[in-house]
C-alpha positions in Angstrom: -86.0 -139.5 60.1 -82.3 -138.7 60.3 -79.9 -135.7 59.6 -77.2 -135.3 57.3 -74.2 -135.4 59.4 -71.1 -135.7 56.8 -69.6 -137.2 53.6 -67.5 -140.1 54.1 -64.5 -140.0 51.7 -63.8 -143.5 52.5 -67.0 -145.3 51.6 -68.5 -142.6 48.8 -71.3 -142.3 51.1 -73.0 -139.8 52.9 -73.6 -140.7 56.7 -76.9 -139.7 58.5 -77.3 -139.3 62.3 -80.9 -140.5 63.5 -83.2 -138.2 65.0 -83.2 -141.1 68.3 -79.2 -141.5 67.6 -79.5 -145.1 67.9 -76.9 -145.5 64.8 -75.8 -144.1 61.6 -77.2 -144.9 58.0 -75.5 -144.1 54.3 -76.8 -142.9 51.7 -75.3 -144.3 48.6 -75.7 -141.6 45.9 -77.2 -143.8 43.3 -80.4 -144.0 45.0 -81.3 -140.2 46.0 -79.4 -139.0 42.4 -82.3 -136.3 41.7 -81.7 -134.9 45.8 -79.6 -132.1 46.9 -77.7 -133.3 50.0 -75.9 -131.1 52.5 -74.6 -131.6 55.8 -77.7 -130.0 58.5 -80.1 -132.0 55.6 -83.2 -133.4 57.4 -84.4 -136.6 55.7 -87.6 -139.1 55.5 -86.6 -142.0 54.4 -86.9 -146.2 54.6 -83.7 -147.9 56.3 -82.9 -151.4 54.3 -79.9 -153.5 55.3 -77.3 -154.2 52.6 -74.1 -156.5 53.3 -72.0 -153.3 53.6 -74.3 -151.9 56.2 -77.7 -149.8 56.8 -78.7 -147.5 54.2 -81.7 -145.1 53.6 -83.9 -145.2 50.5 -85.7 -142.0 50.2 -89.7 -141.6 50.6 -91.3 -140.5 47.5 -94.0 -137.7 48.6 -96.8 -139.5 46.4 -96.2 -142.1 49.0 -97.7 -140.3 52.7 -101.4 -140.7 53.2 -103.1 -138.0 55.6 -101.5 -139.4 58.4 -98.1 -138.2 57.3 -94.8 -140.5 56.8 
């Protein structure tokens, strides 16, 4: 889980700050195109490495059991 931190005009990518602010993630806007960001956004999602770094792929709600996400 992450927040929003900012948009970073030089990738096209927003940039999340972990909740344990180990490191940042992007968000490439392809894959959360039906979400709403904003900076102050806080996010459940799956981190997956890509050659241009670490990026979040967002967590469906179908996709938590009982025991949460």
């Amino acid at each position: 889980m992450g927040t929003v931190k900012s948009y970073d005009w030089i990738r096209g990518d927003w940039l999340i700050e972990l909740d344990d602010r180990a490191e940042h993630v992007f968000i490439n806007h392809k894959d959360w195109r039906w979400t709403a960001l904003s900076e102050g956004k806080h996010l459940k999602f799956q981190m997956v490495h890509r050659p241009e770094g670490i990026y979040a792929l967002p967590i469906q709600a179908g996709n938590c059991g009982e025991s949460g996400c």
